[in-house]
C-alpha positions as CSV (number, residue, x, y, z in Angstrom):
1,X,31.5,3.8,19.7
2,X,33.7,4.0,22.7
3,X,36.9,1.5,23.1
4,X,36.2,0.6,18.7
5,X,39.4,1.0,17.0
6,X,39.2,2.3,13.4
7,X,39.2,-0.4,11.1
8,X,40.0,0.3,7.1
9,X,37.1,1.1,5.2
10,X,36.0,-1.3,2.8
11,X,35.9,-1.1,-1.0
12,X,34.6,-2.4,-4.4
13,X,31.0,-1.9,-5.5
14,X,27.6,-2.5,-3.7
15,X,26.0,-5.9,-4.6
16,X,24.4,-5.6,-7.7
17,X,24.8,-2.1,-8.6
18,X,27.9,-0.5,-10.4
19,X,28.3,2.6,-7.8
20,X,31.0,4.0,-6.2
21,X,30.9,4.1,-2.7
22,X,32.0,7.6,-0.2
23,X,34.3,5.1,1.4
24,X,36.3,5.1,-2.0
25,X,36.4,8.7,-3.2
26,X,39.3,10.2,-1.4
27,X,38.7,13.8,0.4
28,X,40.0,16.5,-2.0
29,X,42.0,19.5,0.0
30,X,38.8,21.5,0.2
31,X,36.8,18.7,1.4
32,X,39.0,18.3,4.1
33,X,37.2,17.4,7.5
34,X,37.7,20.8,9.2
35,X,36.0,22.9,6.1
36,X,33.4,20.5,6.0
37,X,32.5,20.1,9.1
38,X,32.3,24.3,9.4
39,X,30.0,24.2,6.0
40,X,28.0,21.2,7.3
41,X,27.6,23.2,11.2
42,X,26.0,25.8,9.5
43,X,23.9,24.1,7.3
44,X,22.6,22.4,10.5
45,X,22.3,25.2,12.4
46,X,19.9,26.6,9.8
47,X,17.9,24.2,8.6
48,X,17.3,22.6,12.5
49,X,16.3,26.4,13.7
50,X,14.0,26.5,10.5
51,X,12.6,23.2,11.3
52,X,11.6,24.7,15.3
53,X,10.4,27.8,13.7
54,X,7.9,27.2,11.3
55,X,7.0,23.6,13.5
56,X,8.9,20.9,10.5
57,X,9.1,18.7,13.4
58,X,9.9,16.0,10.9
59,X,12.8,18.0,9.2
60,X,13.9,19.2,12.7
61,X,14.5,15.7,13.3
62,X,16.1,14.5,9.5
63,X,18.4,17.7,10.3
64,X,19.7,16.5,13.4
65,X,20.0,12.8,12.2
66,X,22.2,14.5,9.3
67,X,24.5,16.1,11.9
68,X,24.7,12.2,13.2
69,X,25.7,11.3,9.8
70,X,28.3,14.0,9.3
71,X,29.8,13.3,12.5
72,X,30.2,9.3,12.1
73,X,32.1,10.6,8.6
74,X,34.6,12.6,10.5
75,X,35.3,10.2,12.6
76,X,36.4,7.6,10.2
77,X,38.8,10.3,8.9
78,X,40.4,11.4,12.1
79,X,40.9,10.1,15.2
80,X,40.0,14.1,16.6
81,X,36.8,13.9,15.7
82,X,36.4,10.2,17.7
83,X,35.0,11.5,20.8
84,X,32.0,14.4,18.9
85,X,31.2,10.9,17.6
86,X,30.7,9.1,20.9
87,X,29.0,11.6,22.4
88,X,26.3,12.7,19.6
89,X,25.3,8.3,18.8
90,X,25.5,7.9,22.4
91,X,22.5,10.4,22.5
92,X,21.1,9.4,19.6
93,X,20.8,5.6,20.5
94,X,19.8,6.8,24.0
95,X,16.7,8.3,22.5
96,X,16.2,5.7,20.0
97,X,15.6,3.3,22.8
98,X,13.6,4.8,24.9
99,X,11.3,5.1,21.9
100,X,10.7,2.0,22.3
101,X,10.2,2.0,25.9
102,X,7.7,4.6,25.7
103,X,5.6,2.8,23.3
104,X,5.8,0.4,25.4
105,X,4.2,2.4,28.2
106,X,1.5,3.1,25.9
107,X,0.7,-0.1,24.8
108,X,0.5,-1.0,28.6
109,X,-1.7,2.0,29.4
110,X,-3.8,2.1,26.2
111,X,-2.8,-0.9,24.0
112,X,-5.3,-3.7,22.3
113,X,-6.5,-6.1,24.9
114,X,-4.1,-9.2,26.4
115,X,-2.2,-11.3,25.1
116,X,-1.5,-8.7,22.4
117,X,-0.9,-6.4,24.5
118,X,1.7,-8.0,26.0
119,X,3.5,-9.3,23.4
120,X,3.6,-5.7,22.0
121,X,4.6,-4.4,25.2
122,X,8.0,-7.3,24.9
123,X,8.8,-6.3,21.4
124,X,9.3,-2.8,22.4
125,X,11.3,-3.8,25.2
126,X,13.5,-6.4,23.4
127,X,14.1,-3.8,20.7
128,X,15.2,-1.1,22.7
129,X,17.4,-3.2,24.7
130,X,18.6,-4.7,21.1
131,X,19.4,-0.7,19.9
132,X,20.9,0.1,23.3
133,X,23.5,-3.2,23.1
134,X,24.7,-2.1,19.8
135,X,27.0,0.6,21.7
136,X,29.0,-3.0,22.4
137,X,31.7,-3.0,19.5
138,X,31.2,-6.5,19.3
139,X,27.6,-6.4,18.7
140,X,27.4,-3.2,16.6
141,X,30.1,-4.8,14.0
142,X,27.9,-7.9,13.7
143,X,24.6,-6.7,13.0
144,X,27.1,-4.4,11.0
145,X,28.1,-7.2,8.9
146,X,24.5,-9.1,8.4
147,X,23.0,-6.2,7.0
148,X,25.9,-4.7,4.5
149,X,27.9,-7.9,4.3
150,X,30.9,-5.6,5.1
151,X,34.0,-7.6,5.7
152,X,35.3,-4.1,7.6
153,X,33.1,-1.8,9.7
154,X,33.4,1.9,10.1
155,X,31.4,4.5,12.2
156,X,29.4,5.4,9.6
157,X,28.4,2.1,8.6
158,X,27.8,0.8,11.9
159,X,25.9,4.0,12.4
160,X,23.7,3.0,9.1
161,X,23.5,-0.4,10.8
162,X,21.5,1.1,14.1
163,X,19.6,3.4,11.8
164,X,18.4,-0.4,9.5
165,X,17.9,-1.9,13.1
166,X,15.2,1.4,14.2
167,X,13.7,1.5,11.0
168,X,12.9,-2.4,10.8
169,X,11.6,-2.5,14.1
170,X,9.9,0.6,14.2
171,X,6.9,-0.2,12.3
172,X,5.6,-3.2,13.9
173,X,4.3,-1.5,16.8
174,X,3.9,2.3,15.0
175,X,1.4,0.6,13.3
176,X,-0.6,-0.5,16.1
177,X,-0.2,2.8,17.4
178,X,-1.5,4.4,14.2
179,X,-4.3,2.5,14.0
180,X,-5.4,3.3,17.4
181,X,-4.5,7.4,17.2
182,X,-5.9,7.6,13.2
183,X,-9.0,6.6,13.7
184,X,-10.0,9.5,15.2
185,X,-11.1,12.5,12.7
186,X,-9.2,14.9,14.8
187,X,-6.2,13.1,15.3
188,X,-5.9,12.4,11.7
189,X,-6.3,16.1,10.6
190,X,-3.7,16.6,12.9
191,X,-1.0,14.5,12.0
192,X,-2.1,15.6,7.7
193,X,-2.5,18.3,8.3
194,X,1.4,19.9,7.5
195,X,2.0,17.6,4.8
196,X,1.5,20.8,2.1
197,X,5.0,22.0,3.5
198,X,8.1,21.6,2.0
199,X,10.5,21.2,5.0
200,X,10.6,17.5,5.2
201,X,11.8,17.4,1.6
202,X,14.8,19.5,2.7
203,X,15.2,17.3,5.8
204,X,15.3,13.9,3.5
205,X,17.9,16.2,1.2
206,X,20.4,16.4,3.9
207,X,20.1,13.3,5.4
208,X,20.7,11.4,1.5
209,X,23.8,14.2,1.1
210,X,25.3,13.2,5.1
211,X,24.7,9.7,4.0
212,X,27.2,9.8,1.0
213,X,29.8,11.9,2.1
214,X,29.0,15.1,0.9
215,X,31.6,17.4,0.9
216,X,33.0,14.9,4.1
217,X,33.9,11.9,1.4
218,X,33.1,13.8,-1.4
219,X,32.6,16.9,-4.1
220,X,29.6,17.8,-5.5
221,X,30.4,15.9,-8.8
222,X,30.7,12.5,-7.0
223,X,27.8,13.1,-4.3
224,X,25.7,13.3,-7.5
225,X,27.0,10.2,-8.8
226,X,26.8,8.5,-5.8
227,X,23.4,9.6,-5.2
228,X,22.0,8.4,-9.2
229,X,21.0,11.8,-10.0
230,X,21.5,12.8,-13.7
231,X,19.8,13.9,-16.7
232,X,16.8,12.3,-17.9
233,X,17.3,10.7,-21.5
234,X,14.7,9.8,-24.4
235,X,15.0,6.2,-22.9
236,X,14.6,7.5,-19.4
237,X,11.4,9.4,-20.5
238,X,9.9,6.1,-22.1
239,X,10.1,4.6,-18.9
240,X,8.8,7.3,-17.2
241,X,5.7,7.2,-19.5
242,X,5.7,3.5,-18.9
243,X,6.5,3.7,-15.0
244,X,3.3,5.9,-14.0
245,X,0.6,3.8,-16.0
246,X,2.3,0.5,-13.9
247,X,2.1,2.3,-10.7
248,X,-1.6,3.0,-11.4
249,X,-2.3,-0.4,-13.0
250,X,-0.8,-2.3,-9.5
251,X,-2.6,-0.1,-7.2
252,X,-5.9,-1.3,-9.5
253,X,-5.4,-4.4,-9.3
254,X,-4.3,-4.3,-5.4
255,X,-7.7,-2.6,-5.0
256,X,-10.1,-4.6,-6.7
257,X,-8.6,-8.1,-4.5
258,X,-9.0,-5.8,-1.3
259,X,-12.3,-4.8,-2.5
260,X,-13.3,-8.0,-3.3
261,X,-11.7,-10.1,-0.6
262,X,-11.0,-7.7,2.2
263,X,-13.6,-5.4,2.3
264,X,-13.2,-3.8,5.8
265,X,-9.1,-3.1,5.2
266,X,-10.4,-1.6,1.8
267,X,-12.9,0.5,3.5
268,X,-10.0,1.5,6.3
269,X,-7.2,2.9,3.3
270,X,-9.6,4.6,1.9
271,X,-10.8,6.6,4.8
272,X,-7.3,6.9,5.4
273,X,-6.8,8.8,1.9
274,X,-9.6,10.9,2.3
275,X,-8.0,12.1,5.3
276,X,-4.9,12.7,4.0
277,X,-7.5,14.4,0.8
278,X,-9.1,16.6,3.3
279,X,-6.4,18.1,5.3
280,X,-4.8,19.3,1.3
281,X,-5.5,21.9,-0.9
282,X,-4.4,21.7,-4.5
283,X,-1.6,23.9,-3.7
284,X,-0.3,21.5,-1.3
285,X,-1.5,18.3,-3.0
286,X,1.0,19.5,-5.4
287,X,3.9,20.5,-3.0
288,X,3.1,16.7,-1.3
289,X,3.9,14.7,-4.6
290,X,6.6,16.6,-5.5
291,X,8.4,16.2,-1.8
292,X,7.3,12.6,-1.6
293,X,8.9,11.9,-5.0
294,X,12.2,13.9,-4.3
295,X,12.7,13.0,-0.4
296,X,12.0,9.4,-0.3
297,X,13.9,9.0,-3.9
298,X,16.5,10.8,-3.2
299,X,17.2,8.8,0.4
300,X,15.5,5.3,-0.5
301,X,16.7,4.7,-3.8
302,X,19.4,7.4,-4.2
303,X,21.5,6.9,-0.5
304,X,20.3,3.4,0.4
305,X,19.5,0.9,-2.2
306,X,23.1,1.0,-3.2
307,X,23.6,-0.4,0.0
308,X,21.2,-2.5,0.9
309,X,19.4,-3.5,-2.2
310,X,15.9,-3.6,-3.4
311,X,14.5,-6.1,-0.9
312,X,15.8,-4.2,2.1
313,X,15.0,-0.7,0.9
314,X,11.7,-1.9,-0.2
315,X,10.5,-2.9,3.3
316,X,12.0,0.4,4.5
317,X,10.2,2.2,2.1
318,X,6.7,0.3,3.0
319,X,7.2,0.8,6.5
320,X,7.3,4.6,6.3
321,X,3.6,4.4,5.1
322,X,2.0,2.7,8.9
323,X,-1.2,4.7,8.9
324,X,-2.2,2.1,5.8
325,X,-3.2,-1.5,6.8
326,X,-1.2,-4.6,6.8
327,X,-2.4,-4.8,2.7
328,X,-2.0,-1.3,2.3
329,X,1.5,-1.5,3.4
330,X,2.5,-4.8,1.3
331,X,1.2,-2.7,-2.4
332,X,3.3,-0.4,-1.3
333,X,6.5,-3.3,-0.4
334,X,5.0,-4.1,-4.5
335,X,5.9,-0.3,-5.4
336,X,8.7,0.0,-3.9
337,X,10.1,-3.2,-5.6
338,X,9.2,-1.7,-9.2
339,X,10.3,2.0,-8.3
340,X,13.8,0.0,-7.1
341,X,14.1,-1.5,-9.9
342,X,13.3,1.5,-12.1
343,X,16.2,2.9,-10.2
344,X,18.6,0.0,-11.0
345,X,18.1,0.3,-14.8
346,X,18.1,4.1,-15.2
347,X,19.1,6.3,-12.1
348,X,17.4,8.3,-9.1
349,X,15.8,11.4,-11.2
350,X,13.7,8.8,-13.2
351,X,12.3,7.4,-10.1
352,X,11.9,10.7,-7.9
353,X,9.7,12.0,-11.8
354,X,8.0,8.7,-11.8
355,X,7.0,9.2,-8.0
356,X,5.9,12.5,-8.2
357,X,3.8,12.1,-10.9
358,X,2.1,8.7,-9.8
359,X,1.5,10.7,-6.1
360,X,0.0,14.0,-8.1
361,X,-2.1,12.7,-10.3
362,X,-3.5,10.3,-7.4
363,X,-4.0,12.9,-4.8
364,X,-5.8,15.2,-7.4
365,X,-8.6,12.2,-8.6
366,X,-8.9,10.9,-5.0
């Protein structure tokens, strides 16, 4: 960010797992910034018109964000590259907080009745003023260092730090909002209805690839590494075959409580699924499971847990499921805890086949 010098990068491994991280793999000559950053244009360029064209709003967007990425990497490498920095997190915390501010303007035109309202209508607020103040050096390498107990900060962490601060106080009040647009038939159908395309899994790529250093930090060899994604062994299949009956067997159990105890939320996740049921066909149903497996692996427990753990990526992970209530989302916090540690004991292609198969199976016997 402007008037931040360019500290060292840190090194050694992420707490608790053995990985190496981009900040440690030194550029080869063709990784260099220049050739990367022409390989990385184009890719962008690409993908982002493909994204407009065929309407992958959501890949659009992960596209962009990967641009974001690239350009916090560069950065760190060269002071020459300082000010395409500035400029594009300048924007991109500009929009982030006036998110905020227009959920906020929702809320206060079509939010849940007072207080609630209110205190919605101050969260969003207080967060986007939180997300604009991190373009302070001082307060960007603090928050910097609470979430990736970093004794050094670099653009790209304290760019991952912004993105941590968005996506854990994002969901709070997209909930509410979900709740409110969901309900509706229409509006559900709507937001379902272009889950049977694959963009968004090509969107999630490229953002897990910007957020290692590919090509930037590092080859293709080591952006695999990085990223946990090898080959599948006879001990990596048993726990696949194990993996998928205890994603089924928590979901059972988290049903028949909800069932028993909350009715009404029960009765709300399931409309919610037949939904999400209706707007598929078994084509897509099968392109769904395989681009939830692989995009939310790949950038949940491939590019993040590294960083920030299991606990962290966990609630990340359940807070990209708001259209599910409060005990909808918490089952999934419970899935995300056993896929992460799935991940920790084997590596990010067992977890993206144990996804995709539990996601499948479920979508086709819903």
């Amino acid at each position: 960010m402007p008037g931040e010098p360019d500290p060292p990068a840190p090194s050694g491994p992420s707490p608790g797992e053995p990985v190496t991280r981009a900040v440690d793999t030194p550029a080869s000559p063709r990784t260099q910034v220049p050739y990367a950053l022409r390989t990385w244009l184009g890719l962008l360029v690409v993908f982002g018109a493909a994204g407009l064209l065929f309407r992958q709003q959501e890949m659009a967007l992960l596209v962009a964000l990967s641009g974001v990425v690239v350009a916090a990497l560069a950065a760190d490498i060269s002071p020459r590259w300082r000010p395409l920095y500035q400029a594009v997190s300048l924007v991109f915390v500009g929009l982030c907080a006036a998110m905020f501010i227009g959920i906020a303007a929702y809320f206060h035109a079509a939010g849940p009745e007072p207080p609630l309202r209110f205190i919605l209508e101050a969260y969003c607020v207080a967060a986007g003023v939180l997300l604009a103040a991190t373009v302070i050096p001082a307060a960007g390498r603090a928050i910097t260092r609470v979430l990736f107990r970093a004794g050094e900060t670099t653009h790209a962490l304290r760019l991952a730090a912004r993105l941590m601060v968005v996506g854990f106080l994002l969901p709070l009040p997209a909930w509410f909002v979900a709740q409110d647009v969901l309900t509706d038939p229409e509006g559900a159908l709507q937001a379902f209805g272009q889950l049977g395309e694959a963009g968004t899994v090509i969107g999630y790529v490229m953002l897990a690839l910007a957020a290692v250093g590919f090509l930037v930090r590092r080859d293709t060899r080591a952006t695999l590494d990085r990223l946990g994604l090898g080959p599948v062994t006879g001990r990596h299949a048993l726990i696949i075959l194990l993996g998928v009956p205890l994603l089924f067997g928590l979901n059972a159990g988290g049903e028949w409580i909800q069932h028993r105890w909350l009715p009404d939320l029960w009765a709300a996740d399931h409309r919610m699924n037949d939904a999400i049921v209706s707007a598929l066909t078994p084509r897509t149903m099968l392109i769904v499971g395989l681009s939830a497996g692989i995009g939310e692996e790949i950038t949940m427990r491939g590019a993040l847990q590294p960083r920030l753990g299991i606990m962290l990526t966990s609630l990340l992970f359940a807070g990209l499921h708001v259209q599910y209530s409060w005990f909808g989302m918490a089952t999934i916090f419970i899935f995300g805890l056993v896929l992460g540690t799935i991940r920790k004991r084997s590596n990010t292609t067992v977890v993206m086949a144990v996804h995709a198969i539990y996601d499948i199976v479920a979508l086709f016997t819903t």
